[in-house]
N, C-alpha and C positions, 0 to 999 in steps of 0.2 A: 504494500500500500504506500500511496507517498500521499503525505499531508504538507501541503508547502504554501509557499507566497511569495511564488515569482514576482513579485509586481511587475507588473505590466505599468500607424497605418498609415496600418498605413494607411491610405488608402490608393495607396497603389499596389498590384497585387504580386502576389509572389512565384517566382520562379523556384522549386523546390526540387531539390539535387540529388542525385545519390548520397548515400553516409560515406564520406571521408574517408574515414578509417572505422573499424567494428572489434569492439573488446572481443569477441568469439563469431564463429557464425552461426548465421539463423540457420534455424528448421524451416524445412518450406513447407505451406499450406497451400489450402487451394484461393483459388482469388476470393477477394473479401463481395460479400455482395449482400444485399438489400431485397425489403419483400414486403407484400401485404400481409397482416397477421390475422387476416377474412377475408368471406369474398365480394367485399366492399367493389368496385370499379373505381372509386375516388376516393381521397384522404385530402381535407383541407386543414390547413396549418396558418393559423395565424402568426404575423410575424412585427415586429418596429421596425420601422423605420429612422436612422440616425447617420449624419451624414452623408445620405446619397446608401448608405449601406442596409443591406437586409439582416436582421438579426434572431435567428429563431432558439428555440429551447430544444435541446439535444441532451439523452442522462446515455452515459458509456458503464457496461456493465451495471454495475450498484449504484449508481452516482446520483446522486441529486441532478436537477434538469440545469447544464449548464448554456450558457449565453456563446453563441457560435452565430460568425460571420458566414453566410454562403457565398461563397466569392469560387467561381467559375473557374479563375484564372490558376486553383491551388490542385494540386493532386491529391496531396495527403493531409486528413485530419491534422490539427494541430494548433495544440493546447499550449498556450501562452502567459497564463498568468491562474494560481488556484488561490483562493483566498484563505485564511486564517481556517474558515470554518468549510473549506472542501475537501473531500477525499476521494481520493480516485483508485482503484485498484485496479494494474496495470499484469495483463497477460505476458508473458515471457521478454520482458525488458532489458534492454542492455543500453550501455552508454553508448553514445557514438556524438561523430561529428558532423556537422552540413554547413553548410554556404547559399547563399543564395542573391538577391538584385542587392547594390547596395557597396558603400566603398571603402568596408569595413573587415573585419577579419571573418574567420568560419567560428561558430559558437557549438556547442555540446550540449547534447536534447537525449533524452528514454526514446528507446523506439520499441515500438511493442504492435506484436501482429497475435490473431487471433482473438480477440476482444469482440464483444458485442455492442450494438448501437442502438438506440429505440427514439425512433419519432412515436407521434400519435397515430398508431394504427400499422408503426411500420416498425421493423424489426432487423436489423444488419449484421452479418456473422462473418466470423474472420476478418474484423476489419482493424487496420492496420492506421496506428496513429501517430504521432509525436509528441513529447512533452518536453518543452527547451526547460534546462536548469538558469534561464538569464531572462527576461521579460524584454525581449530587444524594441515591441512593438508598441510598448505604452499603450494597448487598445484602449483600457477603460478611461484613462488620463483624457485621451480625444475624443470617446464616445461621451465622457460623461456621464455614464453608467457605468456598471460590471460586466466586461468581456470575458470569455475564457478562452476565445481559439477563433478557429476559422476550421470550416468545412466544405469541401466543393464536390470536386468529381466524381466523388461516389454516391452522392446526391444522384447526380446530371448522368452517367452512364445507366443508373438502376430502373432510372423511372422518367416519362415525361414531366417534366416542369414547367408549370404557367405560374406566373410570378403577376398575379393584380397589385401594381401599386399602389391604384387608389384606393383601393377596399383594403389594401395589409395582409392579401391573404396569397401564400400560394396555395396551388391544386396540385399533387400528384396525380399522375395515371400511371397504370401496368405498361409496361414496356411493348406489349404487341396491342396497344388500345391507336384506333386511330381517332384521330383528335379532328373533328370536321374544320375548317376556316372560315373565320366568319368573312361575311363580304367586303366590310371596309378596311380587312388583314391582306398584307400579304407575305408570299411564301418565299424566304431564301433558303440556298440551297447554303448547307452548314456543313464545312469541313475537317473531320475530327482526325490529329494526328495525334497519335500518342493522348495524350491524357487533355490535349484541349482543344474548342470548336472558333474555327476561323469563320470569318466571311469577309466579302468585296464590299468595297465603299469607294465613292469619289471625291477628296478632296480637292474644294478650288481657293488657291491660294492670293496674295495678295495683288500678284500680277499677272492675275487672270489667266496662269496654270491651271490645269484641270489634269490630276494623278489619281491613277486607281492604286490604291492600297488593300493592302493584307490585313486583316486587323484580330485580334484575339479578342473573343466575346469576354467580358470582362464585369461579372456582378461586382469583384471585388474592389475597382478601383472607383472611386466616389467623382472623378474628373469625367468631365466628356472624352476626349481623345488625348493618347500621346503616341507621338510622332515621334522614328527613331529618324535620326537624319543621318547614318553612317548607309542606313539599306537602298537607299535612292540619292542619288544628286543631283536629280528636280526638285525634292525637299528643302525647302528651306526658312528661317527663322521670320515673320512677318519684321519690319522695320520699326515697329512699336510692340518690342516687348519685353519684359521685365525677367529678375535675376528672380528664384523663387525655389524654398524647402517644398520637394514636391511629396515629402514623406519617407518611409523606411522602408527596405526591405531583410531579410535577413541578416544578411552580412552589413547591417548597416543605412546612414543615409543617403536618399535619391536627391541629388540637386539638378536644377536646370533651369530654365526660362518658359515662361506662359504667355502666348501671344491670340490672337486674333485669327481665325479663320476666312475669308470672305464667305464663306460654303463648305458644305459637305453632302453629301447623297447616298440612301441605302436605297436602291430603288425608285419609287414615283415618294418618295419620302424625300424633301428637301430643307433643309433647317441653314440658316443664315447667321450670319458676325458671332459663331460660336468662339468659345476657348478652347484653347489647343496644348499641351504642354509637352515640352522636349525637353529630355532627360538628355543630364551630360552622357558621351559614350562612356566613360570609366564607371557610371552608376551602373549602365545596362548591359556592360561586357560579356555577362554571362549569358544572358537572353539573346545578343544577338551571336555567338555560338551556337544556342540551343536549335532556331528554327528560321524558315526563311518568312519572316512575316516584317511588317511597314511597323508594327502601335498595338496601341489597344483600343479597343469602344468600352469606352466604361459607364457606372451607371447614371451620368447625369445625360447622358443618350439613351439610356436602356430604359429609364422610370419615367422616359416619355410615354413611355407605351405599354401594352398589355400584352407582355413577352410570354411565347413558350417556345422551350427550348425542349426541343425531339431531336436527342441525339442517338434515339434508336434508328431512325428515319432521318437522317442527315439531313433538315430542315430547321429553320427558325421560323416563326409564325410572328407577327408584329400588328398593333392593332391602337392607332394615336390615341391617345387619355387629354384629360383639361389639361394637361402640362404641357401639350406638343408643341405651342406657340408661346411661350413663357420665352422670357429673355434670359441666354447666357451669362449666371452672373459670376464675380469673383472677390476674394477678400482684397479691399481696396486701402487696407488700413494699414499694411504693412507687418502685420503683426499676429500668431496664432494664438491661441486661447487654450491652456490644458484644464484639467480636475484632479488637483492631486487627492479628493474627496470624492471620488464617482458616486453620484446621485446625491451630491449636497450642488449647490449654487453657489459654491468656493472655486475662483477664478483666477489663475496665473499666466501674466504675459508670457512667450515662449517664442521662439523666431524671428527675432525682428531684421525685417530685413534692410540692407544696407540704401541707403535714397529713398527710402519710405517714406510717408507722413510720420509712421509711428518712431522711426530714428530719428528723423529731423525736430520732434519736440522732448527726444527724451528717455524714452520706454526702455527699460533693460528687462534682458531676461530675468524673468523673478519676481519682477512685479506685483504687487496682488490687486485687483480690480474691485472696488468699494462700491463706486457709484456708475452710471452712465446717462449723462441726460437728467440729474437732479433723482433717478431712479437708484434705489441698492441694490447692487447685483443678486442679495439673497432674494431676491424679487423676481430676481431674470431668469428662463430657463435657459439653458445652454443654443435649444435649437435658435430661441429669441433673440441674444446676443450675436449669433452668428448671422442672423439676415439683416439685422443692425449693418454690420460689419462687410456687407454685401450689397446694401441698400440703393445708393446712387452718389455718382462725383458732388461733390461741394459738399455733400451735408456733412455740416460743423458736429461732433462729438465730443461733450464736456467729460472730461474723464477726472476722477477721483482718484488715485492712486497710495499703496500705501510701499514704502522702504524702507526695508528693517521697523525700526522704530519713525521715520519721517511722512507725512503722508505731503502729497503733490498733486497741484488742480492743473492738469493742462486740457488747453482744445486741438483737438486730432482734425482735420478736412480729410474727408474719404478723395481720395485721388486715382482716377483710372489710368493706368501708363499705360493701357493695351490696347 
């Protein structure tokens, strides 16, 4: 059993490695897989929403039901942070090492295969997980809640998934269910290598380039798109765009630049002046090794719509929601926001980035956020402060701030460089 408190996104997703090196070797099983536990034709799972991220309740073996990212882009389970009062009892465990996106070193995780998994109505055998001994991800810091992990592909290869964002709910289906289209959907053709699903898009850049790219389906990254600029050199960086912490990945932080779109297009699907973000190539080294693909579509493209993903039937199904005409926004303040209290309204400056608004009055990392707007942050909830923080250029934010012992009133202007 491990009883622990890793403390703890990315939200860019992860590229997950083979183990490094292996204190002994494994026993082989048979592949882990997933199942109805009736003979129900449907399993609905309600889920949060936080981020741009889908967060459902997952119990592993004996476990109390923990907080699990489904993020597309991930192979294997992997448990990131257990709190004080969680335990986890792990089938035939051994130490090892992995690496993964990120410009960091490789870190030491439990790997344990033959375990079981239980959604609501669904039941997983032999499946194979991970448990980092180092919290490299901060989920709950950035959720603002309690994260324990990330789970994806053995989700997405067992069963169809329709992911309703407006309603929070997904639907499974059995894997040989076909799933009719509705009329105002349409169908692409989903390409699965190895453990993730690609599809085409058009991106049109800011001089009136039009590039078809490769993109990895991507619940796990909370961005609309990132753009590798080493796999194409028609790629390239919009002329207003800003230096930017794109997030972490295993081995570490993703830095890079967030720029402007003119366009993009999945089909008769066309969406305009989106954000786009490029990753330095030493963040994404190992990705672009791994496979021949342009980015990712991540899910501030995905939670436009009323996605299902049939990776039995190499098809994506897409279906616009109220959010498909919403404007691309982004944090214009210069500055991220953690919880080192997940689920209090306890707020600490983190990132700031360099020609910001929020460097140019001040803001160090550490900071702690009192007031905003004459309001107390214990007032605010995380999602609240964040569309603050997203809102539109010029609008003035009176900020409270406290250091160490000194507290600090300065006014922030949201400022768009992209």
């Amino acid at each position: 059993m491990i009883r622990a408190c890793l403390l703890s996104v990315l939200f860019f997703s992860l590229c997950m490695l083979p183990p490094l090196a292996q204190a002994q070797e494994q026993p082989v099983y048979a592949s882990d897989t997933a199942f109805f536990t009736s003979s129900r034709k449907r399993v609905n799972i309600p889920f949060k929403f936080v981020h741009n991220l889908v967060i459902i309740q997952v119990r592993i073996n004996g476990s109390q039901p923990l907080s699990l990212i489904l993020d597309s882009g991930v192979k294997n389970t992997i448990i990131t942070r257990l709190f004080h009062s969680d335990s986890l009892d792990l089938v035939n465990a051994d130490k090892i090492t992995i690496r993964g996106l990120g410009e960091g070193n490789s870190i030491e995780a439990f790997h344990s295969v033959g375990n079981e998994m239980f959604l609501p109505g669904i039941k997983g055998v032999n499946h194979e997980l991970y448990v980092l001994t180092e919290d490299v991800f901060n989920l709950s810091l950035r959720m603002g809640m309690p994260v324990h992990g990330i789970i994806g592909y053995d989700i997405f290869k067992n069963f169809i998934v329709k992911i309703n964002y407006s309603n929070r709910m997904i639907t499974l289906y059995p894997p040989d269910t076909k799933v009719a289209k509705k009329k105002r959907a349409e169908e692409f053709p989903l390409y699965i290598e190895g453990t993730k699903a690609y599809v085409y898009g058009d991106v049109r850049q800011h001089n009136g380039d039009t590039i078809k790219v490769k993109l990895v389906v991507d619940t796990g990254a909370s961005n609309s798109l990132s753009l590798y600029l080493p796999t194409n050199d028609r790629l390239s960086i919009p002329p207003k765009a800003m230096k930017a912490y794109l997030g972490r990945g295993l081995s570490g932080d993703i830095h890079g630049q967030i720029g402007r779109l003119d366009g993009f297009s999945l089909g008769k699907y066309e969406m305009e002046d989106l954000t786009a973000s490029y990753p330095d190539e030493e963040s994404i080294k190992l990705a672009l090794n791994l496979a021949d693909r342009n980015g990712n579509l991540g899910s501030d493209i995905l939670s436009r719509f009323t996605a299902i993903f049939d990776y039995p039937h190499n098809r994506l199904l897409l279906s616009p929601n109220r959010r498909f005409r919403e404007p691309f926004q982004c944090n214009m303040s210069g500055f991220e926001v953690t919880t080192p209290l997940p689920g209090t309204n306890f707020y600490i400056v983190s990132n700031v980035i360099d020609d910001s608004p929020a460097k140019l009055v001040g803001l160090e990392p550490g900071d702690q956020l009192l007031d905003v707007n004459g309001r107390k942050c214990t007032e605010i909830v995380l999602t609240e402060l964040l569309e603050l923080l997203e809102s539109k250029p010029g609008r003035k934010l009176r900020l409270r701030l406290k250091r160490e012992s000194e507290i600090l009133d300065v006014d922030l202007v949201l400022q768009s460089r992209i």
